[in-house]
C-alpha positions as CSV (number, residue, x, y, z in Angstrom):
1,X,0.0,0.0,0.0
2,X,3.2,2.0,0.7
3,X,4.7,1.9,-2.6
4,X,0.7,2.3,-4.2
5,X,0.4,5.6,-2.4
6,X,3.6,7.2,-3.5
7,X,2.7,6.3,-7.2
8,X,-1.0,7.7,-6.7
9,X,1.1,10.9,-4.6
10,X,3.1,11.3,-8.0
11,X,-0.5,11.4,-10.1
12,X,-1.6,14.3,-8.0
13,X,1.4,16.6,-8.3
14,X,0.7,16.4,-12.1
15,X,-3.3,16.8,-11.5
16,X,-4.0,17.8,-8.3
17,X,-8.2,17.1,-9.0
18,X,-7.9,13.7,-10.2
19,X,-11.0,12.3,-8.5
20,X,-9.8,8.6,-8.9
21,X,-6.4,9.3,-7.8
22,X,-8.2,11.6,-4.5
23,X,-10.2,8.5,-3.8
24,X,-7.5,6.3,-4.0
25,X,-5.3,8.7,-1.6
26,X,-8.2,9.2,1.1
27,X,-8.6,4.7,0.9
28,X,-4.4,4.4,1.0
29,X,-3.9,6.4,3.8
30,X,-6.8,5.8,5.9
31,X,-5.9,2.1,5.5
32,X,-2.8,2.6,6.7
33,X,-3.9,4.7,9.8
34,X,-2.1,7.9,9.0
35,X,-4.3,10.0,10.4
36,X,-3.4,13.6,9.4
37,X,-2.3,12.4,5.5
38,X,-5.8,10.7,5.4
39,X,-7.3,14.1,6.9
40,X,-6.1,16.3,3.6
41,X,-6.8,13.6,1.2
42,X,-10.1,13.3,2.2
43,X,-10.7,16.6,2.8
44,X,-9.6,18.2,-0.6
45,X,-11.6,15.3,-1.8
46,X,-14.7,16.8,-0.3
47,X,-14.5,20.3,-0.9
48,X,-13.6,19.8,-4.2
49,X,-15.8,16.9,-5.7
50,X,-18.4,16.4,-2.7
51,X,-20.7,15.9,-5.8
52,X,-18.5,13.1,-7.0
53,X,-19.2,9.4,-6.6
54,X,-15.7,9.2,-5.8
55,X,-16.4,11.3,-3.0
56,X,-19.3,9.5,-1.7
57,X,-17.2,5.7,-2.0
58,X,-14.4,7.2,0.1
59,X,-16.4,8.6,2.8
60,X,-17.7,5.0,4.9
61,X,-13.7,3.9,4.9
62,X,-12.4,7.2,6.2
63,X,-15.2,7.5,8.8
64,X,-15.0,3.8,10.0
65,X,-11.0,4.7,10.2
66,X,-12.0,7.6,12.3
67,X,-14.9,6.3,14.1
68,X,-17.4,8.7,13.0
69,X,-20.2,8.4,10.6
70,X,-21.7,12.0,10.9
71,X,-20.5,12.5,7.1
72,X,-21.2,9.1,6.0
73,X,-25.1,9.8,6.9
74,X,-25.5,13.3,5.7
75,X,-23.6,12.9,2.5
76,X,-24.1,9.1,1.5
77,X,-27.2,7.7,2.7
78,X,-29.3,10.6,2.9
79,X,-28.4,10.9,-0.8
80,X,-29.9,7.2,-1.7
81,X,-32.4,7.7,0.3
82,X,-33.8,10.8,-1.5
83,X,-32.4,9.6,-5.2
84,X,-33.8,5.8,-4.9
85,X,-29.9,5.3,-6.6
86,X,-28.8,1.7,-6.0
87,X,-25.7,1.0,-4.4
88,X,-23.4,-0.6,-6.8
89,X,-19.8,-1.1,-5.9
90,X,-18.9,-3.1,-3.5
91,X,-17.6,-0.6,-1.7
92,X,-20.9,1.2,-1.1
93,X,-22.1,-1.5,0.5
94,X,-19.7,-2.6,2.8
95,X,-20.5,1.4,3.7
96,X,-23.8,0.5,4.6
97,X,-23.0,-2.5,6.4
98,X,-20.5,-0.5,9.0
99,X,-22.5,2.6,9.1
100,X,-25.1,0.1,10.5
101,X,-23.1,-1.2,13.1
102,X,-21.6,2.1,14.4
103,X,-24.7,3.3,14.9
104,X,-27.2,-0.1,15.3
105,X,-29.6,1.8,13.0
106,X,-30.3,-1.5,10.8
107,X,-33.7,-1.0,10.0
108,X,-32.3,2.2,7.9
109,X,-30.1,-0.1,5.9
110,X,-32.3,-3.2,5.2
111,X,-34.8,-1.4,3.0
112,X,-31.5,-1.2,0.7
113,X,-30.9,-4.8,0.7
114,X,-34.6,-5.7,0.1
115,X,-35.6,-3.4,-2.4
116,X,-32.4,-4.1,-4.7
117,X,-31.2,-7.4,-3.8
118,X,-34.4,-9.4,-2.9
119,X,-33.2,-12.8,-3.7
120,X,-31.3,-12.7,-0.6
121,X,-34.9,-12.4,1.3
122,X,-36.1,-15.7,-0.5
123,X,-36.6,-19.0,1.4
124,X,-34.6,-20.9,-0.8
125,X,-31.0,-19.0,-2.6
126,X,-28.3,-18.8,-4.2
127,X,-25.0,-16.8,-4.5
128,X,-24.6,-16.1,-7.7
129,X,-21.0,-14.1,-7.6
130,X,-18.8,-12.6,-5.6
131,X,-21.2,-9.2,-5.4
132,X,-23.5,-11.5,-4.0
133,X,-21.4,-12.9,-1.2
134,X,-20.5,-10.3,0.1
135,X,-24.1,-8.9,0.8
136,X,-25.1,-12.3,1.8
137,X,-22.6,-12.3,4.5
138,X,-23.6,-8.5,5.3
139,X,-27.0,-9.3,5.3
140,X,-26.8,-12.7,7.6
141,X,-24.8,-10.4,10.3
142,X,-27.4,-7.6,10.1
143,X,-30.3,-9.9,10.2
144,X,-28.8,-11.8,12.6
145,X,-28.7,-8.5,15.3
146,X,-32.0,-7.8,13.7
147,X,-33.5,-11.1,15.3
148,X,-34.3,-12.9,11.8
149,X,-32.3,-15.2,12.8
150,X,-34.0,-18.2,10.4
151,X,-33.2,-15.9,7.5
152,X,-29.6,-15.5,8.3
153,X,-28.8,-19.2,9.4
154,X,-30.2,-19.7,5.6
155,X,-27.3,-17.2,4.7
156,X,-25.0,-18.5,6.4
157,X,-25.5,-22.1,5.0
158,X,-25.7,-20.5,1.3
159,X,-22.4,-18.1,2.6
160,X,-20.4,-21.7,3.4
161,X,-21.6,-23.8,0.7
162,X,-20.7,-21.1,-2.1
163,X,-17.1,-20.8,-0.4
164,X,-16.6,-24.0,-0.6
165,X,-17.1,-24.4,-4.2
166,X,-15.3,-21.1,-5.1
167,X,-12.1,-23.2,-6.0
168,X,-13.7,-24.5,-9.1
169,X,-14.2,-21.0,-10.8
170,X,-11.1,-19.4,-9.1
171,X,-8.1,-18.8,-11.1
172,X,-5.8,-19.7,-8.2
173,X,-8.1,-22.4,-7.3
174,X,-7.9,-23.2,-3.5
175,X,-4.9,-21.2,-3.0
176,X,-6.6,-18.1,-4.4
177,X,-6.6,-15.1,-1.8
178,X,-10.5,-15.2,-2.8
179,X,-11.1,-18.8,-1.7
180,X,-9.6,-17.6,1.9
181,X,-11.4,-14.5,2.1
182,X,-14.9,-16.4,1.5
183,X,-14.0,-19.2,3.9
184,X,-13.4,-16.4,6.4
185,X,-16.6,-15.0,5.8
186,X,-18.2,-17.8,6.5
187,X,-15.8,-19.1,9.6
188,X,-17.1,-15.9,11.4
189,X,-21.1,-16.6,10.6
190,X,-20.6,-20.0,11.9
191,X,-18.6,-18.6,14.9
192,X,-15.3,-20.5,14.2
193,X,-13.1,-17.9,15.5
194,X,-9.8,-20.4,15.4
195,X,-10.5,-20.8,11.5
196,X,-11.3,-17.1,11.3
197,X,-7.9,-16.5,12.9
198,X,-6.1,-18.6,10.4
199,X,-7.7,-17.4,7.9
200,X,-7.0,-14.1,8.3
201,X,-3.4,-14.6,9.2
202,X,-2.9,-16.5,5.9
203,X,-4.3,-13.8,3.8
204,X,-1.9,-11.3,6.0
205,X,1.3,-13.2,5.9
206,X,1.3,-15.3,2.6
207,X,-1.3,-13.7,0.4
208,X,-0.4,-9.8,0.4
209,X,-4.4,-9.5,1.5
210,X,-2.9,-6.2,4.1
211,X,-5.6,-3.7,2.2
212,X,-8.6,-5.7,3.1
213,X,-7.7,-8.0,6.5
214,X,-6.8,-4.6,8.1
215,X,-10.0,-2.6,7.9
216,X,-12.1,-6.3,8.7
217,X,-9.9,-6.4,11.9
218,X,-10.5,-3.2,12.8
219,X,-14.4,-4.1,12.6
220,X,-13.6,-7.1,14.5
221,X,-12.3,-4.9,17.2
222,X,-14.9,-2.6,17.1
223,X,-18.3,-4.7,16.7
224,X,-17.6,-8.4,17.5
225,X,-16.0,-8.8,20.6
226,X,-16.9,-12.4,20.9
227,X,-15.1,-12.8,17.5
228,X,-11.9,-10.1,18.7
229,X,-10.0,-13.6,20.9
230,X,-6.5,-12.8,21.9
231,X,-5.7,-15.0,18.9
232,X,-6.7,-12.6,16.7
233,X,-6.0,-9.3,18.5
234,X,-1.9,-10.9,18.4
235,X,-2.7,-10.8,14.6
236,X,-4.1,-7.3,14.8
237,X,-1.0,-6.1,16.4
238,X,1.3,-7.5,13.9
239,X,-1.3,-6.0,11.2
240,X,-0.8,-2.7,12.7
241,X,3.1,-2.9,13.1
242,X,3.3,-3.5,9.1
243,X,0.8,-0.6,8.9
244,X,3.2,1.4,11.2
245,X,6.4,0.3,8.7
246,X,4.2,1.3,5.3
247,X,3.4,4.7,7.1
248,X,7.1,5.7,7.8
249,X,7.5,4.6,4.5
250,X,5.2,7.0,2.7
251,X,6.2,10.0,5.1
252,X,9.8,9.6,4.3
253,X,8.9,9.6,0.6
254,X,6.3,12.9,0.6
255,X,9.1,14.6,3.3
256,X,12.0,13.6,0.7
257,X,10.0,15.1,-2.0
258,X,8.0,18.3,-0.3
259,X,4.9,16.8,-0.2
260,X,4.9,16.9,3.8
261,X,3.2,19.5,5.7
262,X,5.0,19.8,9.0
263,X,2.0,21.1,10.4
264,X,0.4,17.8,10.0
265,X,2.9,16.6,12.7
266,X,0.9,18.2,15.5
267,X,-2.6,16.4,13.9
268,X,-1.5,13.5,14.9
């Protein structure tokens, strides 16, 4: 993520209101907890494109880095709400899925998953595709804290039994980083938190997986405690030590090359 941001840095010295490059600067650096780098990146991000959907994707990953949905709400869901626009990345709706649990306000979020994803409601699914998983397994949590809990045991089984034939349609076949993120999905519905653990530390330590198994622990942390064991809270700490390395990394770079704001060293 290091090396990504310095290359994205270089983008924006040439066009300093490259959306996708902004976007990519505000995910970077938030995932990498650098809190006053990730501060100005999403902030020139917001006065300048707040109209953007590249705006809108970054703002659920910098406020679950920060802890803090106030913009998430005014900015992103008040804006589906009132334009009936479906969520389409994937990224927009893992925004939904954490704003839900920072705040608990599920029954604001579900209307979403029924209205454009109603399969999932069915008695008898399927999971289609990757999109699909991930807003099965979404959808089992929140309907799980929602007390539907029939409906999400049915996700959970459908979650587990498309995991486990992922390897047939996978380019790296069982040792694709996708195989171990889906078997993780559906190690923490089924509340096997010493598979979750090794899942999670494979995808850390032998699959490059850093962008992705850092924010999910971070969640962990935050929203399962059940699911945060001492097993996994030793992984988050060497998760956050890497982070800590990639972070020195890109403020030696951006000091080296003038891009550092030494006022950002009392934002810390």
């Amino acid at each position: 993520m290091d090396t990504a941001l310095q290359y994205i840095d270089k983008s924006l010295g040439i066009d300093p209101t490259f959306t996708l490059s902004l976007r990519w600067s505000t995910l970077f650096s938030a995932a990498i907890e650098d809190a006053p780098l990730a501060r100005f990146y999403y902030q020139e991000l917001q006065q300048k494109l707040k109209e953007n959907n590249h705006y809108r994707e970054a703002v659920a990953p910098y406020n679950n880095f920060i802890g803090d949905f106030t913009d998430y709400e005014r900015d992103v869901l008040v804006f589906y709400e009132q334009s009936r626009t479906q969520p389409f990345r994937a990224i927009e709706y893992v925004g939904l899925y954490t704003y839900s649990l920072d705040t608990g306000n599920i029954a604001r979020v579900l209307p979403f998953y029924r209205e454009f994803d109603p399969d999932l409601f069915e008695a008898t699914l399927s999971i289609p595709s990757k999109a699909s998983i991930a807003k099965a397994f979404q959808l089992a949590v929140l309907l799980s804290r929602s007390g539907d809990t029939a409906q999400a045991q049915a996700l959970t089984r459908a979650v587990c039994r498309f995991a486990e034939a992922s390897p047939q349609w996978l380019i790296g076949g069982a040792e694709d980083v996708q195989y171990a993120l889906y078997q993780s999905q559906c190690a923490q519905l089924q509340g096997d938190y010493i598979r979750l653990e090794q899942l999670l530390r494979q995808r850390f330590e032998h699959q490059g997986d850093l962008f992705y198994v850092s924010p999910e622990l971070l969640v962990l942390e935050r929203y399962f405690p059940q699911a945060y064991t001492p097993a996994i809270q030793g992984l988050h700490e060497q998760v956050r030590a890497e982070l800590g390395r990639q972070r020195e990394n890109v403020r030696t770079y951006l000091k080296t090359n003038n891009r550092w704001n030494p006022a950002w060293d009392a934002t810390e």
